[in-house]
N, C-alpha and C positions, 0 to 999 in steps of 0.2 A: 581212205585207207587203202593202202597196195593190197593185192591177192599173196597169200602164201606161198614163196616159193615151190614149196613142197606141200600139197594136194593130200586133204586128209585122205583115207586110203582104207578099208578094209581088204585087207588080202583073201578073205575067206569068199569075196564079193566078185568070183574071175568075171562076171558078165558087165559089171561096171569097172574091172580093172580094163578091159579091152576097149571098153570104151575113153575110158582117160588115157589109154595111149591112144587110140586116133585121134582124141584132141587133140593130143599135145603134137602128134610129130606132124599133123596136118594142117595144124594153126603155131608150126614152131617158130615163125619171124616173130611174131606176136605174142607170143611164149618166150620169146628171149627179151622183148624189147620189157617185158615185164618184170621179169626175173633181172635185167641190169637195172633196171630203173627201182628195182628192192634193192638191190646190193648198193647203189649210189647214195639212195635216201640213210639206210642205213650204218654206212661207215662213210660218210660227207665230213664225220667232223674227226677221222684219223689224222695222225701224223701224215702218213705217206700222202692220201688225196688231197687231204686239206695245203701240202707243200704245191701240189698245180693246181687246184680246184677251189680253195682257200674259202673250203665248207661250204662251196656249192654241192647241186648233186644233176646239173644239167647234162642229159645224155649229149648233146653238138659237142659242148665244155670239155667234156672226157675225153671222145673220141679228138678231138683238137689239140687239146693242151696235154693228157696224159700219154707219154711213148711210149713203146712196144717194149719190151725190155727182158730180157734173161735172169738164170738166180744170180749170176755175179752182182747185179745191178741192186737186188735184192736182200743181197747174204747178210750185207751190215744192218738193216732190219732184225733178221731173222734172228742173229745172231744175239742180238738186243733181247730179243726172248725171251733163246735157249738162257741166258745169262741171269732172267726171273724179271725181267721190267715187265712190269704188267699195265701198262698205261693201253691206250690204244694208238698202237704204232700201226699195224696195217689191218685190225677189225676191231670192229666194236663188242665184236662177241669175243668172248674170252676164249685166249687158246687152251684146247684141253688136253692137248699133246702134240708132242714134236716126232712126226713119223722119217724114218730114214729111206731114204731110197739103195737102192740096189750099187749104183755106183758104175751101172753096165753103158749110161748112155757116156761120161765126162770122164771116167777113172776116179771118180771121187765119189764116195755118197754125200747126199742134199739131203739138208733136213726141211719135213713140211707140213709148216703147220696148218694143225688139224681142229674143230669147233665140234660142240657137239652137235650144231644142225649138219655138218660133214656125216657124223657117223648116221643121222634123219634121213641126208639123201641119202644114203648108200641102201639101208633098208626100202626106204622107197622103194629105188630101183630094183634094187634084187626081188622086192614082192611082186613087183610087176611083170617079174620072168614067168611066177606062176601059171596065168591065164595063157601066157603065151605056149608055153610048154604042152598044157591040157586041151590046149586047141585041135 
């Protein structure tokens, strides 16, 4: 079984939050190569991977066969969404909202979806401002 991408966490805990960030950002190749190889395993059998990757979840695989790509490349995806398809077009976690961007980078807002392990990291991280802050 994979490690969690996201690291159970007492925030009230600064003296072990400081130390899960020098894990993390001193072992972060290793920390990444982790965390894609979750996100591989776990949505290997979407639409969008499974169309290059054809439900593998081989880290070589990905970086080989899947391109780099922008939200144009993307939007008809996304747009499948915003529309209520709830299949797993590009996660296997269910979307749990369509956040809008600002519109300052394209002159257009993007929409992007968002999971509730999205809203998981964001607390994560912000807890881990804590310890740093009181340092």
């Amino acid at each position: 079984m994979l490690p969690r991408m996201i690291p159970r966490y007492n925030p009230s805990d600064s003296e072990y939050g400081l130390k899960l960030l020098e894990d993390l950002t001193t072992n972060a190749y290793e920390v990444q190569q982790r965390v894609l190889e979750e996100i591989l395993v776990k949505n290997a059998q979407t639409e969008y991977l499974k169309g290059f990757l054809n439900g593998h979840h081989d880290k070589k695989d990905f970086k080989n066969k899947v391109p780099v790509v922008n939200y144009e490349d993307v939007k008809p995806y996304i747009e499948r969404i915003a529309n209520g398809e709830t299949s797993e077009i590009i996660s296997a976690q269910k979307i749990t909202e369509l956040l809008t961007s600002s519109g300052t980078s394209g002159g257009q807002p993007k929409m992007m979806p968002s999971t509730i392990e999205d809203l998981d990291r964001k607390t994560f991280f912000y807890n881990l401002l804590v310890p740093v802050m009181n340092k």
